[in-house]
N, C-alpha and C positions, 0 to 999 in steps of 0.2 A: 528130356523129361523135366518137368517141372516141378521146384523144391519146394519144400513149404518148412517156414519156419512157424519152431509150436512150443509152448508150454505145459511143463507136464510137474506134479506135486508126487513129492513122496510120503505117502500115507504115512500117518505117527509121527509126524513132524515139521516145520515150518522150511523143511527146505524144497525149491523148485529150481525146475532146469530149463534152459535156454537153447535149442539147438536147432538143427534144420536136418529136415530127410527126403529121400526122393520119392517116397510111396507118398502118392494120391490120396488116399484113402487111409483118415487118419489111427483105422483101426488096425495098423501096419505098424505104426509108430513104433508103439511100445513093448511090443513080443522080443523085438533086438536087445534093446536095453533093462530087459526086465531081467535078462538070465544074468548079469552083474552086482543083484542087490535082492537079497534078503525079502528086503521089503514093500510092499505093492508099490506099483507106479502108477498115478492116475493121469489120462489125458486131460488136459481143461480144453485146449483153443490150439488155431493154428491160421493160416494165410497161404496164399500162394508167393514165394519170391520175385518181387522186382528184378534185385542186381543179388548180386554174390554180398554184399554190405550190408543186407537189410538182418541178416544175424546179430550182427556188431550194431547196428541202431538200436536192436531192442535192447540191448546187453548193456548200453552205453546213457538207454534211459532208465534202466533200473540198476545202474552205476552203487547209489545208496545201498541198496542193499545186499552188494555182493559178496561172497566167501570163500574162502579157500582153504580146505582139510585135503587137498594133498591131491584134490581129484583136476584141478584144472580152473579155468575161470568161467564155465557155464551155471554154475550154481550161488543160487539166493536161498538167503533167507529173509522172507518175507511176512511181518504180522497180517493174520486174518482182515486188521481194517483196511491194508493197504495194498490187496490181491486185484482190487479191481484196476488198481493205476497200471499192473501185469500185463493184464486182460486189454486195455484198452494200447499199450506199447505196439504190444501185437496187431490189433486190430487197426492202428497206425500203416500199417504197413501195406496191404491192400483190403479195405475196408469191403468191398463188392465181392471176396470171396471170403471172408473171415467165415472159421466154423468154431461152434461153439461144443464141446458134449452137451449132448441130449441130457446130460446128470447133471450138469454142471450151470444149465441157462434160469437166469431169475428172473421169475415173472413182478409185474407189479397189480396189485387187485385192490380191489372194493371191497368188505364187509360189510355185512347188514347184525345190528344185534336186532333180533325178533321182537316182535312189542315193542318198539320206540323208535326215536329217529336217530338212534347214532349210530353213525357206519363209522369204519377201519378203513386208514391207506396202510397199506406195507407191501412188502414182497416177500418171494417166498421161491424154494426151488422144489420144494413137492408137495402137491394141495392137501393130499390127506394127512399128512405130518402136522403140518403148518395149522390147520385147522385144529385139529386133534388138539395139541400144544394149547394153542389160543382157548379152547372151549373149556378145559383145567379148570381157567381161572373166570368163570363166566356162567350162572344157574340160568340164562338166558339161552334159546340156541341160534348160531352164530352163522348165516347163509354167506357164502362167496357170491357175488352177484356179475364179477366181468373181470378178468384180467389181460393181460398182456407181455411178451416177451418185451424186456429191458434193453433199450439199444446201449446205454450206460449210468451208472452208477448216480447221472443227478435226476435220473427220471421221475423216483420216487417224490423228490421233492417239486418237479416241475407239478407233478397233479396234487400235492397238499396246497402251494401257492397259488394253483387254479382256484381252490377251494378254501380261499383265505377266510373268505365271508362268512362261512358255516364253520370256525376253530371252534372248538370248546373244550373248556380243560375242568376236566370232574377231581383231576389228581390222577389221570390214566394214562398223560404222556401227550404229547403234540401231532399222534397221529388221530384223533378221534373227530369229528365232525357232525351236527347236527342239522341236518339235511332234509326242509321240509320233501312231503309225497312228491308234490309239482317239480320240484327242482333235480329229481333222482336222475333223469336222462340229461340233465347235464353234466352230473359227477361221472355219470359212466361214460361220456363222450371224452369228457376228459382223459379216463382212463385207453380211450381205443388210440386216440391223436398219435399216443408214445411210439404204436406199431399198430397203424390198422386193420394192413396184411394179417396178424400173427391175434388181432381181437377176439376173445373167446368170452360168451356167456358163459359161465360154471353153472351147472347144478347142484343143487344144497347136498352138503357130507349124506351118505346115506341112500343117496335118490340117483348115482352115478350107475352107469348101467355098465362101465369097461371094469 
């Protein structure tokens, strides 16, 4: 049967674990190890096993940030900025089945602010949240126009650098862009290149019918 080594966070704090199990099916993972602890255990990622080693590779690239309270050496603690270098150990390992949780996958998108030409690069792991947030701070209202599953962490930046030419900086940060009508279908090309397969037009907050 084939292993799969996976990454899993324990909610309310910065520590994650490192291990390998024989269920397929990553929502097997955690029901074993959950009756141990208190406190939730989230899936993030996993892979299928090469060798019996491929545990100790990931374990040996996230070497920095390892800990030990008495449980063993599978456990990290890892800051929020630096979860995706995790994500990516793993995905090291057999890239062609890497899974992601469905909770856990960032997309990278487009914004539109309404009435003008400035759109948004960023990502996000749930639209109406993300929007939501964004619109706070914004009397304008604020369309999602196209995003994309993240294959990794420099995506974002590969499509701001697509879109060097349209930067502008009002004092809102280095994600914003002013983007004439004509040039729109090339920002959102930009944005499908990242993951074609996984390209979605969004419809504006509000206008979603799921």
């Amino acid at each position: 049967m084939d292993k799969r080594v996976y990454l899993l966070r324990e909610e309310g704090s910065d520590f994650y674990k490192v291990g390998f199990s024989k269920h397929t099916d990553y929502k097997n993972i955690i029901p074993p190890l959950q009756v141990g602890n208190p406190r939730t255990l989230t899936y993030l990622c996993s892979t299928i096993m090469n060798d019996q080693d491929d545990e100790k590779k990931v374990r040996e690239a996230l070497e920095e940030y390892k800990v030990n309270l008495g449980a063993g050496t599978k456990w990290f603690v890892i800051p929020d900025g630096d979860i995706e270098d995790a994500y990516e150990a793993i995905r090291n390992i057999n890239p062609a089945d890497y899974n992601v949780s469905p909770f856990q996958v960032k997309r990278v998108y487009l914004l539109r602010e309404e009435g003008s030409d400035y759109y948004k690069i960023g990502h996000f792991k749930d639209y109406e949240i993300r929007i939501s947030d964004l619109q706070t701070g914004n009397p304008r209202k604020l369309i999602c126009l196209c995003s994309t599953i993240m294959n990794d962490k420099g995506d974002e930046k590969k499509v701001r650098e697509a879109l060097e030419q349209y930067k502008v900086d009002l004092g809102g940060g280095t994600e914003w862009f002013e983007i004439p009508e004509g040039d729109i279908e090339g920002a959102c090309e930009a944005i499908r290149k990242i993951n074609p397969a996984d390209y979605k037009i969004v419809p504006p907050l509000g206008e979603r019918n799921d």
